[in-house]
C-alpha positions in Angstrom: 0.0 0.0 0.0 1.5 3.4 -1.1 -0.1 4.6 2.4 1.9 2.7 4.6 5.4 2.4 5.1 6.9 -1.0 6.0 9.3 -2.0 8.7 10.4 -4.8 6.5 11.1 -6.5 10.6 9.7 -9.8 10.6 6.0 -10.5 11.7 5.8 -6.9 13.4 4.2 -5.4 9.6 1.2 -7.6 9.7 0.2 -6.1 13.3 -0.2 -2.9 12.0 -2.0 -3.4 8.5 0.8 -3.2 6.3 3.8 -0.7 8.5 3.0 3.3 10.0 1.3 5.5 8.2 2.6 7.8 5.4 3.8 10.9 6.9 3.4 10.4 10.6 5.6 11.0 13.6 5.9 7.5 16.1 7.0 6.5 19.5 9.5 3.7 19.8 10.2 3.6 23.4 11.5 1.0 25.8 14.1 0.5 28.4 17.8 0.0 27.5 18.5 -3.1 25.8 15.3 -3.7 24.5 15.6 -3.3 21.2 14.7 0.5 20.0 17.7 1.7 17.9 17.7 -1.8 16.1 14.2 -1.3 15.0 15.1 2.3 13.8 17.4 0.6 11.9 15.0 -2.0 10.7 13.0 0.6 9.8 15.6 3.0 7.6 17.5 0.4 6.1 14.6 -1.9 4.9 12.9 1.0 3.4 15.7 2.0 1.6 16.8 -1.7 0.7 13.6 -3.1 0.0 11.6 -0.7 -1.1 13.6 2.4 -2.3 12.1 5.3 0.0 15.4 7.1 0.9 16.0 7.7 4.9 18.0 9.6 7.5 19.0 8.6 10.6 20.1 11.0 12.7 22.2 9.8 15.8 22.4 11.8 19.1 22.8 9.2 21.6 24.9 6.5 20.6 27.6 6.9 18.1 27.5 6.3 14.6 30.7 3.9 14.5 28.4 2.0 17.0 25.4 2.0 14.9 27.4 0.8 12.1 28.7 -1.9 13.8 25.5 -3.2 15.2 23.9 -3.1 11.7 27.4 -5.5 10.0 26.8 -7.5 13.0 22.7 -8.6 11.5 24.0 -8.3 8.2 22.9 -5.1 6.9 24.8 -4.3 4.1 24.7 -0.1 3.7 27.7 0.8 2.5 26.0 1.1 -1.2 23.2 2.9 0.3 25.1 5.4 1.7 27.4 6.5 -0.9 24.4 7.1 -3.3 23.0 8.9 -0.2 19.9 6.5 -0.2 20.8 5.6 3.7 22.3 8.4 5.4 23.4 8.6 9.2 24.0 11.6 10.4 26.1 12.0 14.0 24.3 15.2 15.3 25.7 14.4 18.8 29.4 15.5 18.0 27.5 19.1 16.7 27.2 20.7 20.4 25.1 24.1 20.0 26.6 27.1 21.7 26.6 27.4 25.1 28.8 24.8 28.0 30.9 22.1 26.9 28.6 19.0 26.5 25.2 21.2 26.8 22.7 19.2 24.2 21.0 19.7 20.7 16.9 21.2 21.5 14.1 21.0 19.3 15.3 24.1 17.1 18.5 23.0 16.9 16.9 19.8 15.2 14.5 21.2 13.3 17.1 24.2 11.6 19.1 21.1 10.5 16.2 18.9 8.9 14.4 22.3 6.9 16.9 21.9 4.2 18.2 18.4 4.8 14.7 16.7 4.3 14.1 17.9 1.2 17.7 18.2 -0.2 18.0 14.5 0.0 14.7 13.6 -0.6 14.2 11.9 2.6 10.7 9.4 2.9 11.7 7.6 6.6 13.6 9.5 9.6 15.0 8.2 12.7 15.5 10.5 15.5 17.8 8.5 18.4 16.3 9.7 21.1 14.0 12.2 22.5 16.1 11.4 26.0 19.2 13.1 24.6 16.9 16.1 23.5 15.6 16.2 26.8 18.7 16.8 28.3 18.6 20.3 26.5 15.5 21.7 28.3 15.4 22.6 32.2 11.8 21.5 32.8 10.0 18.9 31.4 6.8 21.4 30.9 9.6 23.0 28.4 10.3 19.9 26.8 6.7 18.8 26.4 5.8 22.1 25.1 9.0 22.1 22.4 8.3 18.8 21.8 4.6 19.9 20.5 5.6 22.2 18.2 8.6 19.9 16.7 6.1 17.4 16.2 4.0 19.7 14.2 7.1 20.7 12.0 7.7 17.1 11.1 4.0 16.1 9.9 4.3 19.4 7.8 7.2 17.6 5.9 6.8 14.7 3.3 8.3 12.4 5.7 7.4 9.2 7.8 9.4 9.7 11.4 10.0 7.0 14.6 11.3 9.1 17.3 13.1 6.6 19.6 12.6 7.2 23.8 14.2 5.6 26.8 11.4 4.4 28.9 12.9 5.2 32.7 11.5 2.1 34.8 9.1 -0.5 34.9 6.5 1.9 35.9 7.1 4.8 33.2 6.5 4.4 29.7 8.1 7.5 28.9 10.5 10.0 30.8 7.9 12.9 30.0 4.7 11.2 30.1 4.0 13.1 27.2 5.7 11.7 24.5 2.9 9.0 23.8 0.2 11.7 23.8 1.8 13.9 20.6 2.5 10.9 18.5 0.4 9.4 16.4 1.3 6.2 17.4 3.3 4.4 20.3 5.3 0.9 20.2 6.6 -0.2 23.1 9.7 -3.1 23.4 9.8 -4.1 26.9 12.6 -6.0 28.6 11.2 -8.5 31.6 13.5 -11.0 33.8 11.1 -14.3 33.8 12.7 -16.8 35.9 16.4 -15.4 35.3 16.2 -14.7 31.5 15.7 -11.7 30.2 12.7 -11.5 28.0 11.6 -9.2 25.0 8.5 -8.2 24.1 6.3 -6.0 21.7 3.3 -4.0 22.4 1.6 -1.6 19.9 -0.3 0.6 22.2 -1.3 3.8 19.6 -1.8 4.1 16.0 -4.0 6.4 14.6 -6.1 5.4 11.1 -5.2 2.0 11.9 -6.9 -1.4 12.9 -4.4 -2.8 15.2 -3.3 -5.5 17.5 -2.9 -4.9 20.9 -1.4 -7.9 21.8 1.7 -8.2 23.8 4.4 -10.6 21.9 7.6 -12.0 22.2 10.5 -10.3 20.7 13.6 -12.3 19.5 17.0 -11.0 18.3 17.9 -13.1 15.0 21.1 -13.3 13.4 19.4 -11.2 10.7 18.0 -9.1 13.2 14.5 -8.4 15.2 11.7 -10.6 15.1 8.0 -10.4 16.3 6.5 -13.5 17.4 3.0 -12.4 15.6 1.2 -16.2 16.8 2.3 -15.8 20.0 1.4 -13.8 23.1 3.0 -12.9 26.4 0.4 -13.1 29.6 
């Protein structure tokens, strides 16, 4: 469907009628280790792979060394796709704004960047890893959450399909903000649960807008070829 845009990550598409909608902004959140930056990945690479929509990434977290390695390690071949700029990454981290040593990238930092780079490169799928390094930008949450609002607005104003990807804090949080979930239009949550000593993933899709949905809560797996949603199965 030209509406939707697909993950290409194994039985997670068919939850969601086909992947997110066309030119909408979505959660990714979960705790660390669960899974979120791998999905972004998923989610940039596969469209630009598989079905030729170009994509940005843009890395403020981790670093982009890192990200390259973990997408060699589940066999990800970009190299191609970056040279013809159909896969780009681009390391925002290592671009401090003025201000203290260290101090992070806000909103309009972001947004002053993507304006011309969107369209320049013709970008259909972004990545932005993670609203919690943004956050570290703003003094108050009630700043963040009201930034975050009008970033949010700028991005479904562009011809681009977005996951923002969020550190959920603890077992009781979903988000650091309790906002996030609210502005986008949809919300996927990877959880990470110790069941009798093993560490156990899991996939929730809690949010989507103009979409039928399951809200089912499945096992996750990490594949030598990457994620994989246990679609048939269910976590209780």
């Amino acid at each position: 469907m030209d509406d939707r845009l697909a993950t290409g990550i194994e039985g997670f598409d068919g939850l969601v009628q086909g992947g997110f909608p066309a030119r909408t902004v979505n959660l990714v959140a979960g705790p660390a280790g669960s899974g979120k930056s791998l999905f972004g990945l998923h989610f940039c690479y596969n469209g630009a792979r598989q079905f030729g929509e170009p994509a940005m990434y843009i890395v403020l977290e981790e670093t982009k060394a890192s990200l390259q390695r973990v997408m060699r390690t589940f066999g990800m071949a970009y190299e191609d796709l970056e040279r013809s700029e159909r896969c780009l990454m681009i390391d925002l981290g290592e671009l401090r704004v003025a201000g203290p040593e260290g101090s992070a990238i806000g909103f309009q930092e972001l947004q002053d960047f993507l304006a011309s780079s969107l369209r320049a490169a013709h970008v259909r799928r972004l990545v932005i890893d993670s609203l919690s390094a943004v956050g570290l930008h703003y003094a108050t949450p009630g700043e963040f959450r009201g930034r975050l609002f009008g970033f949010s607005r700028f991005l479904r104003a562009q011809d681009v399909t977005t996951l923002l990807i969020a550190e959920s804090p603890d077992a009781h949080s979903l988000t650091a903000h309790g906002v996030e979930q609210f502005i986008a239009d949809s919300f996927v949550h990877l959880g990470l649960e110790e069941v009798k000593g093993e560490l156990r993933r899991t996939l929730t899709v809690r949010k989507m807008r103009f979409t039928k949905h399951d809200t089912t809560k499945h096992p996750m797996y990490i594949t030598p070829s990457g994620l994989a949603v246990a679609a048939d199965e269910k976590v209780v």
